[in-house]
VOBA-1610 file (N, C-alpha, C; in pm, whole numbers, padded with zeros to 5 digits, always signed):
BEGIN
Unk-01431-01853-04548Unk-01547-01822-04467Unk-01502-01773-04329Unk-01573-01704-04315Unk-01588-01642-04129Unk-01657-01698-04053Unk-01595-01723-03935Unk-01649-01723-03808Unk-01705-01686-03746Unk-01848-01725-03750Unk-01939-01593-03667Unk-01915-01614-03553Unk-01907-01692-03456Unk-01946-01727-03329Unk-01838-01642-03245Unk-01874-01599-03185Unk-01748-01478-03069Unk-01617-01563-03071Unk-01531-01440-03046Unk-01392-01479-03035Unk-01310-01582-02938Unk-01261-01651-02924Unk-01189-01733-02819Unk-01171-01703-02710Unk-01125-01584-02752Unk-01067-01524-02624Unk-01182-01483-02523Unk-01284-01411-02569Unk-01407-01401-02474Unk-01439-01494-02350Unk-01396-01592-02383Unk-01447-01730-02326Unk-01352-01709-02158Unk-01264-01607-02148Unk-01191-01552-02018Unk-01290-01451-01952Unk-01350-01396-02039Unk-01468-01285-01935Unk-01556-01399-01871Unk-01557-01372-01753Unk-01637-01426-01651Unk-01700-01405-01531Unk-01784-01382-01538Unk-01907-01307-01421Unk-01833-01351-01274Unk-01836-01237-01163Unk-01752-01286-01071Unk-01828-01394-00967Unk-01975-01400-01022Unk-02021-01533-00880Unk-02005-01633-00990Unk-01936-01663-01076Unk-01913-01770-01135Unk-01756-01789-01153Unk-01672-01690-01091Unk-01552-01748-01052Unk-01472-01859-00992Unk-01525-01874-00906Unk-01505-02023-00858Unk-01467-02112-00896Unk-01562-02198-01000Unk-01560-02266-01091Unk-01496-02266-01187Unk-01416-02127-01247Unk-01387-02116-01330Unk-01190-02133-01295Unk-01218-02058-01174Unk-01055-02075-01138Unk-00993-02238-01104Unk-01104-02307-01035Unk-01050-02420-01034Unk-00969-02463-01152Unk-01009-02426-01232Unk-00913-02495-01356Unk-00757-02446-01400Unk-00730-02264-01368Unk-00666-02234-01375Unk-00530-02269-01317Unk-00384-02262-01348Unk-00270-02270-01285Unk-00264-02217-01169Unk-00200-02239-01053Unk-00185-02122-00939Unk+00007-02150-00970Unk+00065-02074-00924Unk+00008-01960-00823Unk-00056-01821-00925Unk-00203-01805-00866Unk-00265-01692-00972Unk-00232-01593-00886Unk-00192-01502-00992Unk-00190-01307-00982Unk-00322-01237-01034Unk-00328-01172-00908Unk-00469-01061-00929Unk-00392-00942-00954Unk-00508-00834-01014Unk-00474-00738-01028Unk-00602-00671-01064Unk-00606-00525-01085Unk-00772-00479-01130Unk-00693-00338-01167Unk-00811-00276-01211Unk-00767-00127-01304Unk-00930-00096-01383Unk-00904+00006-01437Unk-01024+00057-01528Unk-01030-00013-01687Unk-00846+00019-01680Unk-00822-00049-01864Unk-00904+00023-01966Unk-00944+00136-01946Unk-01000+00256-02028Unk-00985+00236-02155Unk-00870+00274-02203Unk-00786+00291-02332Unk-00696+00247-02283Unk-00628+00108-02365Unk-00555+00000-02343Unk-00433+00073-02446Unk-00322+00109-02333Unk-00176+00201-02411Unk-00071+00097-02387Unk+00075+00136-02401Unk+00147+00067-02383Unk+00220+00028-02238Unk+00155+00117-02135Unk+00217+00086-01990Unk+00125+00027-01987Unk-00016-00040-01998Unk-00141-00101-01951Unk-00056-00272-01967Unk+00006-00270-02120Unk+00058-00444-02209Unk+00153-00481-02104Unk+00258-00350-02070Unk+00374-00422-02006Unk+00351-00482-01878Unk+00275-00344-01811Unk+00246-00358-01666Unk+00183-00522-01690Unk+00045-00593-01751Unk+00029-00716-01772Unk+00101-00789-01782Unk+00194-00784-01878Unk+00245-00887-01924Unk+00342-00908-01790Unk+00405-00806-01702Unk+00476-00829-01612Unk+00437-00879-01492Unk+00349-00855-01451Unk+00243-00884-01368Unk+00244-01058-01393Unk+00175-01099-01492Unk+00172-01216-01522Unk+00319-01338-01509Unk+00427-01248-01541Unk+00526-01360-01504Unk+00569-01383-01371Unk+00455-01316-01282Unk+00520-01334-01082Unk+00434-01457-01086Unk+00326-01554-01154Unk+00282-01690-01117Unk+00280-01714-01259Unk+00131-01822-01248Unk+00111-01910-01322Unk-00003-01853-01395Unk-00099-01798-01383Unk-00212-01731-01412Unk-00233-01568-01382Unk-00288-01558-01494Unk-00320-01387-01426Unk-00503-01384-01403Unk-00513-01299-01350Unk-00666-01251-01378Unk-00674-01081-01330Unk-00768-01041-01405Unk-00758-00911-01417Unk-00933-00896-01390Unk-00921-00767-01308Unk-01083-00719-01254Unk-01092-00575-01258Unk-01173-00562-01370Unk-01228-00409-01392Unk-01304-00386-01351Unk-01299-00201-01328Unk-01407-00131-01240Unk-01551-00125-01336Unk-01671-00142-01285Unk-01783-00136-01383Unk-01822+00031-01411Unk-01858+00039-01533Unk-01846+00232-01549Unk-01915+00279-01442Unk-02015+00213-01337Unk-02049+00350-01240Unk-01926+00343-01135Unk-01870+00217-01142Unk-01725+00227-01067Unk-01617+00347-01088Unk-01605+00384-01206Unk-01553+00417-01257Unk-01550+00592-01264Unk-01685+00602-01255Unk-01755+00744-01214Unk-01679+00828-01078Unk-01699+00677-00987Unk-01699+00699-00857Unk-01578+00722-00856Unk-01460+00718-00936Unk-01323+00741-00875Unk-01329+00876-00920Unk-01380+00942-00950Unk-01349+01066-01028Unk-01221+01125-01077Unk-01224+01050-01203Unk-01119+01096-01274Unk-01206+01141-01446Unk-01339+01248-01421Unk-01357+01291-01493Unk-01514+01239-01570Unk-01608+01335-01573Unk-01748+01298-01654Unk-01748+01226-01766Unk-01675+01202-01817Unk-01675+01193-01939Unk-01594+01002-01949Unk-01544+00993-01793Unk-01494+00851-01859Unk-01625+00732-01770Unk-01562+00627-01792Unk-01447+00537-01882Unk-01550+00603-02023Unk-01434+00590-02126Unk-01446+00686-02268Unk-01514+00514-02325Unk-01458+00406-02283Unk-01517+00289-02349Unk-01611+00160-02243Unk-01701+00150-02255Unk-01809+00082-02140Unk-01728-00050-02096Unk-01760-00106-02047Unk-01711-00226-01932Unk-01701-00329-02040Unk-01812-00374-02133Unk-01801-00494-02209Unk-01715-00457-02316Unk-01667-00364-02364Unk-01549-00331-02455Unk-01394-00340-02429Unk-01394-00314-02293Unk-01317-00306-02171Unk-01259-00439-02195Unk-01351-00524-02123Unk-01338-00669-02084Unk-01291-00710-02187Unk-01325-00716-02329Unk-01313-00773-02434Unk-01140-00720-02472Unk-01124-00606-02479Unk-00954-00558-02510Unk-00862-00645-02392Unk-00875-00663-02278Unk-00803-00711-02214Unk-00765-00862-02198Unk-00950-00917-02205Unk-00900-01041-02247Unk-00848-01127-02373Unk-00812-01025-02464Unk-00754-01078-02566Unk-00596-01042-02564Unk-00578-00979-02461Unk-00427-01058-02452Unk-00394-01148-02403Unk-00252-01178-02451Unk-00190-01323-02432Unk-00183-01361-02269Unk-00133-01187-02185Unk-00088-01245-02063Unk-00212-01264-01972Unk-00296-01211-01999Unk-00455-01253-01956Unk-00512-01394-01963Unk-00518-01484-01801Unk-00633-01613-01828Unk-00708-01567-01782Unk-00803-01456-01748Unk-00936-01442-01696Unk-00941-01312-01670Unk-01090-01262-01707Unk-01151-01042-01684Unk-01238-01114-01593Unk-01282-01028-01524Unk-01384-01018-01442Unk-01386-00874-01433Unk-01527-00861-01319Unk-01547-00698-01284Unk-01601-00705-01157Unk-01614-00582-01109Unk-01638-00532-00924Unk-01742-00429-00959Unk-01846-00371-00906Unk-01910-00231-00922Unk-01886-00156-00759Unk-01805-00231-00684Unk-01789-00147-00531Unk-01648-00057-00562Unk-01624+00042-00521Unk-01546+00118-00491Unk-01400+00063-00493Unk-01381-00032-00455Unk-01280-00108-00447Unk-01265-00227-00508Unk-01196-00308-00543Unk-01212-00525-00535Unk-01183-00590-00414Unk-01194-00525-00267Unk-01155-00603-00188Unk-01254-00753-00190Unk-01367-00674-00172Unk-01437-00808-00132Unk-01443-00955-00278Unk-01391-00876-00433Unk-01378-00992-00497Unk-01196-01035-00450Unk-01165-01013-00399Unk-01009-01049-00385Unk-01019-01124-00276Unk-01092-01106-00163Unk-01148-01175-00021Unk-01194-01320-00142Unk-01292-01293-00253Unk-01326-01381-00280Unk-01273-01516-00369Unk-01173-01454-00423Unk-01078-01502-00503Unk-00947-01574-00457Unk-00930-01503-00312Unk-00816-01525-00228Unk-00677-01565-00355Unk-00606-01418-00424Unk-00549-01457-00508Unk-00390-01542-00438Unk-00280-01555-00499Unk-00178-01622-00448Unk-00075-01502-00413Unk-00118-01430-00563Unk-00004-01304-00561Unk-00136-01133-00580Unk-00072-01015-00519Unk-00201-00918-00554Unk-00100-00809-00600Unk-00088-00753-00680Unk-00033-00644-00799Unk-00064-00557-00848Unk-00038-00446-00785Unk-00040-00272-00860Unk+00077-00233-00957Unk+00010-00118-01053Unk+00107-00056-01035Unk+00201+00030-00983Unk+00320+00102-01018Unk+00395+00108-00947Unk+00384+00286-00877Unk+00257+00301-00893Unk+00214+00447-00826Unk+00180+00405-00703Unk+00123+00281-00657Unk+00061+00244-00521Unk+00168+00198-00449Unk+00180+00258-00351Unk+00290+00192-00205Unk+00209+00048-00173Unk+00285-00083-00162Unk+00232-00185-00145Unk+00123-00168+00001Unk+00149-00080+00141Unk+00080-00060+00198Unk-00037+00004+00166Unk-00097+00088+00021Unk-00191+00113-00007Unk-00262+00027-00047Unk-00204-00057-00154Unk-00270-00168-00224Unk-00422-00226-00143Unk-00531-00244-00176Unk-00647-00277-00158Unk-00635-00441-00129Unk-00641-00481-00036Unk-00613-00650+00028Unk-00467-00681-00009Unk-00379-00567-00003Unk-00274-00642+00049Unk-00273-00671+00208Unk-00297-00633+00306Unk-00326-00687+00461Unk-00377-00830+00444Unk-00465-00864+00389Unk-00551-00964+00403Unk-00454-01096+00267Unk-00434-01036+00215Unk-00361-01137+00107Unk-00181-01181+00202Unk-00111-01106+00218Unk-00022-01154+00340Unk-00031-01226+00449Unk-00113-01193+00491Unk-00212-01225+00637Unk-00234-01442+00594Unk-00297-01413+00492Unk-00303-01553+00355Unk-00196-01596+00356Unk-00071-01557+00331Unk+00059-01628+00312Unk+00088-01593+00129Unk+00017-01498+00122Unk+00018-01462-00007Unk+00169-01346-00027Unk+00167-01290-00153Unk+00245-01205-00183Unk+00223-01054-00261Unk+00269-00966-00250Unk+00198-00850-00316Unk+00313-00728-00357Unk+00329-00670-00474Unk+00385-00621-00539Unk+00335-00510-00604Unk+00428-00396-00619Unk+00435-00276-00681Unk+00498-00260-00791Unk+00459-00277-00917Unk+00553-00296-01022Unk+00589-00171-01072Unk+00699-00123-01065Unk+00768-00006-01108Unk+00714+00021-01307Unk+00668+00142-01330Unk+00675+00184-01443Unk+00763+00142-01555Unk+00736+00110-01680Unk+00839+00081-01767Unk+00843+00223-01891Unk+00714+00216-01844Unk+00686+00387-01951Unk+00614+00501-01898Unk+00648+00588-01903Unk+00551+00698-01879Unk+00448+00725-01964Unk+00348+00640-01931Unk+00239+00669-02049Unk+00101+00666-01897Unk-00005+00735-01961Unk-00153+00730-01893Unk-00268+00785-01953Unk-00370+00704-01958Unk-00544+00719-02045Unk-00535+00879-02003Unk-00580+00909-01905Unk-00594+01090-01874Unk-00536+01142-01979Unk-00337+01118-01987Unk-00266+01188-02050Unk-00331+01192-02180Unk-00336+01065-02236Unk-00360+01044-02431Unk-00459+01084-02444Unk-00608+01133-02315Unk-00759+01133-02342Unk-00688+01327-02395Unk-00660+01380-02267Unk-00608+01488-02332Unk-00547+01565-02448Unk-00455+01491-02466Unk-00360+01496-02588Unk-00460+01460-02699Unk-00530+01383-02731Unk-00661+01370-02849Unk-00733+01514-02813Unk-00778+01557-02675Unk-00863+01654-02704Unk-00813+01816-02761Unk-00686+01802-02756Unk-00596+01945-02768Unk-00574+01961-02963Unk-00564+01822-03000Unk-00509+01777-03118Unk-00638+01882-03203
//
């Protein structure tokens, strides 16, 4: 027999005014991080999974699709909506918690989260990074994780459309 009742893993998506509560439980030192997570490739796993071994917890915060609009990287994305999103990411291993932002940025959920560690990838100069000022300032730490692959959603959205 099957299991109807949603997956386990779901139980990590969590509305961000109900963060709070939810992190209390988590390990620190927690690592933030955020992204679109469009189409989940193989620089999306590593970059996570690497990300995740600078603490104890990860949490990850996606842009909501009008977020997503707003960066303009094209009409047509995110190619997969926010709750599909949420759901691919939090079913990985190096993932304890999705959340989402609909502002332009996550500063103000990162203000709210006050993570331990804050993590891009390795295209952002740590001085770009979005609350790295304010996460240092904290006594926090913040990192640029260098590429392990040359892979990107744009690239593969393309490469499907040429095919």
């Amino acid at each position: 027999m099957f299991d109807l009742a949603p997956p386990k893993f779901e139980r990590k998506i969590v509305q961000p005014d109900l963060l709070s509560e939810y992190l209390i439980k988590v390990k620190r030192p927690l690592v933030f991080t955020n992204g679109c997570f469009d189409i989940i490739h193989r620089g999306h796993v590593s970059y996570l999974a690497q990300a995740r071994t600078l603490g104890s917890s990860l949490c990850v915060a996606l842009n909501t699709d009008d977020s997503v609009k707003r960066l303009g990287k094209g009409d047509e994305r995110p190619i997969n909506p926010l709750n599909h999103r949420m759901a691919v990411v939090a079913a990985l291993a190096s993932v304890d918690v999705v959340t989402w932002f609909d502002e332009d940025t996550p500063l103000n959920l990162i203000e709210y989260i006050k993570p331990d560690i804050l993590v891009k990838g390795g295209d952002w100069a740590i001085k770009n990074i979005v609350g790295a000022k304010e996460t240092l300032q904290r006594g926090g730490r913040v990192f640029s994780i260098p590429f392990l692959y040359d892979t990107s959603t744009s690239a593969l959205i393309d490469k499907v459309r040429n095919c």
